[in-house]
N, C-alpha and C positions, 0 to 999 in steps of 0.2 A: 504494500500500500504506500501510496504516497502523495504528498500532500503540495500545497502550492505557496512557498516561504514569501512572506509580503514585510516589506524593508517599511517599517512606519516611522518615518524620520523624523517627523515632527515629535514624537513622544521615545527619540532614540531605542525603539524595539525593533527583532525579526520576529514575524508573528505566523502563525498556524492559523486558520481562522476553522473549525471544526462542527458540524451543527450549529448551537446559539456558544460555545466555548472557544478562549482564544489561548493558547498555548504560546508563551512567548520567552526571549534570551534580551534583557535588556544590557545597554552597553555606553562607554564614555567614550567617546574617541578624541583621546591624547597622543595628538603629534604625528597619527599615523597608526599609534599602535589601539588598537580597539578593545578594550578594557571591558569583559564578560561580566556584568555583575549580580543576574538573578537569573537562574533560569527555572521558570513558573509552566508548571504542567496542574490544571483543575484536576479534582479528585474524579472528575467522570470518568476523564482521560487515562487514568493512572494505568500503570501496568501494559503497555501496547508500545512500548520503546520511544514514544515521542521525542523524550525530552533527548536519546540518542541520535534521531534523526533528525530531529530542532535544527540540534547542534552541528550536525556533519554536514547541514545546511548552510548554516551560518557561517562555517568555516571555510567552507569553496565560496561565496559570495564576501569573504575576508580576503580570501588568495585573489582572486579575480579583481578585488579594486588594490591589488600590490601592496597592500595591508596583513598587519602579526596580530592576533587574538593575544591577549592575556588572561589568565584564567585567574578570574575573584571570585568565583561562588562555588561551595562545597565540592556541586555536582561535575562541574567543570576541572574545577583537580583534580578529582576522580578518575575521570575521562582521561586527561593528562597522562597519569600515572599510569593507567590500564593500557594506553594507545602510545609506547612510545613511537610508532613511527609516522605519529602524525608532529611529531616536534618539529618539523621544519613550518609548520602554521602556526605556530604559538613564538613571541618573542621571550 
């Protein structure tokens, strides 16, 4: 399954938009480098790898404007830690 990632820039989120739920990775971008700081999956949603597929979203539309994620919320050092060979997308 997959979904369609919508860059909402006005309120610095990548969003999900799913039934009436929005599954989102909110973010600071300092200098270039894109500063990961919440990643929000609703409890409907839970359990269906979202927040994994959010993310792997979020991070090729990272690569693609020549921009480094850095990873500030739990679930995203997680990810880090589990994916070392996704290091070259994270500053």
């Amino acid at each position: 399954m997959s979904y369609t990632l919508i860059h909402n820039a006005d309120e610095c989120k990548y969003e999900y938009h799913i039934d009436s739920y929005v599954a989102y990775i909110t973010y600071d971008d300092q200098n270039g480098n894109m500063h990961l700081t919440h990643t929000i999956v609703p409890k409907e949603l839970a359990g269906k790898g979202l927040a994994k597929m959010l993310l792997e979203d979020v991070l090729q539309e990272i690569k693609k404007a020549s921009k480094k994620a850095v990873a500030e919320c739990s679930y995203i050092v997680k990810y880090q830690e589990k994916n070392p060979e996704a290091s070259d997308l994270f500053a």
